[in-house]
C-alpha positions in Angstrom: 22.6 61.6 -59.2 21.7 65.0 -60.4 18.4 66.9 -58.9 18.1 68.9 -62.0 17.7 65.2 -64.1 15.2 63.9 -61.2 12.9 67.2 -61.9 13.5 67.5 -65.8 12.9 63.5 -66.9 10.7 62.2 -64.1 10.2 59.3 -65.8 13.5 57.8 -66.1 15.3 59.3 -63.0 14.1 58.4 -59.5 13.3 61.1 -56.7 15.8 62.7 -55.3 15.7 61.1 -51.8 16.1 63.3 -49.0 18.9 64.1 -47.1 22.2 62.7 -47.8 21.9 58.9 -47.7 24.8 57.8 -49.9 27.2 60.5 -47.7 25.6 59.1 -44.5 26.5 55.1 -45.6 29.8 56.2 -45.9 30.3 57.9 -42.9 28.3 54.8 -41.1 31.2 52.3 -42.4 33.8 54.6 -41.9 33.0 54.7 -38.3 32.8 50.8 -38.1 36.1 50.1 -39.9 38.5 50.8 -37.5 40.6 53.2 -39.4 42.5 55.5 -37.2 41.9 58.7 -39.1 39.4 59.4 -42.0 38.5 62.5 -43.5 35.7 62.7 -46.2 35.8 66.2 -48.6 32.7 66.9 -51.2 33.7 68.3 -54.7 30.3 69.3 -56.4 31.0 70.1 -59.8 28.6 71.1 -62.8 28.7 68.5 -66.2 26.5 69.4 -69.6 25.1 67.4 -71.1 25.4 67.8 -75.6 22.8 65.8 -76.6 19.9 64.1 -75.6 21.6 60.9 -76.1 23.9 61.6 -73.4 20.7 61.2 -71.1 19.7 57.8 -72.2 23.5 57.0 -72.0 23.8 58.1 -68.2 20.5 56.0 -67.2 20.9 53.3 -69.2 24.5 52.6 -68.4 25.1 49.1 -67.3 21.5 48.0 -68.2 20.7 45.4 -70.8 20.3 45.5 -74.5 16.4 45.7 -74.2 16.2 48.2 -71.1 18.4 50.6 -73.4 15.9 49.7 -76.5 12.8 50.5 -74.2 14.5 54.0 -73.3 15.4 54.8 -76.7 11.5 54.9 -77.6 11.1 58.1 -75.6 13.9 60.1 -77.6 11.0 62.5 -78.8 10.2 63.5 -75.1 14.0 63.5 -74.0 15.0 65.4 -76.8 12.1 67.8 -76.0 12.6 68.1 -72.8 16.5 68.9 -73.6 16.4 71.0 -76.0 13.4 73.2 -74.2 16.1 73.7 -71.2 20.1 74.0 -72.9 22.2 76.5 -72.7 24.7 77.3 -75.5 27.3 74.5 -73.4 24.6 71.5 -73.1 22.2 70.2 -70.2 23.3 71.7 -66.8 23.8 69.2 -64.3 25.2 69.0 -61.0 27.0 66.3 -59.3 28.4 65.8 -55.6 31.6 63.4 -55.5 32.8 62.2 -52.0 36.9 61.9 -51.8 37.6 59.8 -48.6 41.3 59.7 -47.4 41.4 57.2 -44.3 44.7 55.6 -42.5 44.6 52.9 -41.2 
């Protein structure tokens, strides 16, 4: 997940934990799988964000009907929030993926 939305919405975005636990599960079953080779790159790219719908859409994805309801009656503080730190593109945000290439 993004650090920026941890810092900017509090509420609905967990800490971001330290170090790099989902990069270190990984590279813990990569090591137990018996692969001969694997290689794991990081592509950190920046997303925006164009409304402050697109928030409640990220954190409520794969929820229920009534968690995405409960969310929804924050809009005034999300929409705050967003609006107070746009650019002209959107929301900033910043997100690592992890491309693993293994052989086995």
């Amino acid at each position: 997940m993004s650090p920026e939305l941890s810092l900017l919405f509090p509420g609905l975005f967990a800490p971001q934990p330290e170090g790099t636990p989902v990069l270190d599960k990984i590279n813990q079953r990569l090591e137990a799988s018996g692969f001969t080779s694997a290689e794991i790159e990081i592509v950190t790219s920046v997303q925006y964000f164009h409304e402050p719908l697109d928030i409640v859409r990220l954190r409520c994805f794969g929820q229920t009907p009534a968690v995405h309801e409960m969310v929804l009656q924050c809009m005034p503080e999300i929409s705050r929030i967003f609006n107070q730190h746009q650019s002209s593109q959107g929301l900033q945000a910043t997100l690592d993926n992890y491309i693993v290439r293994a052989a086995v």
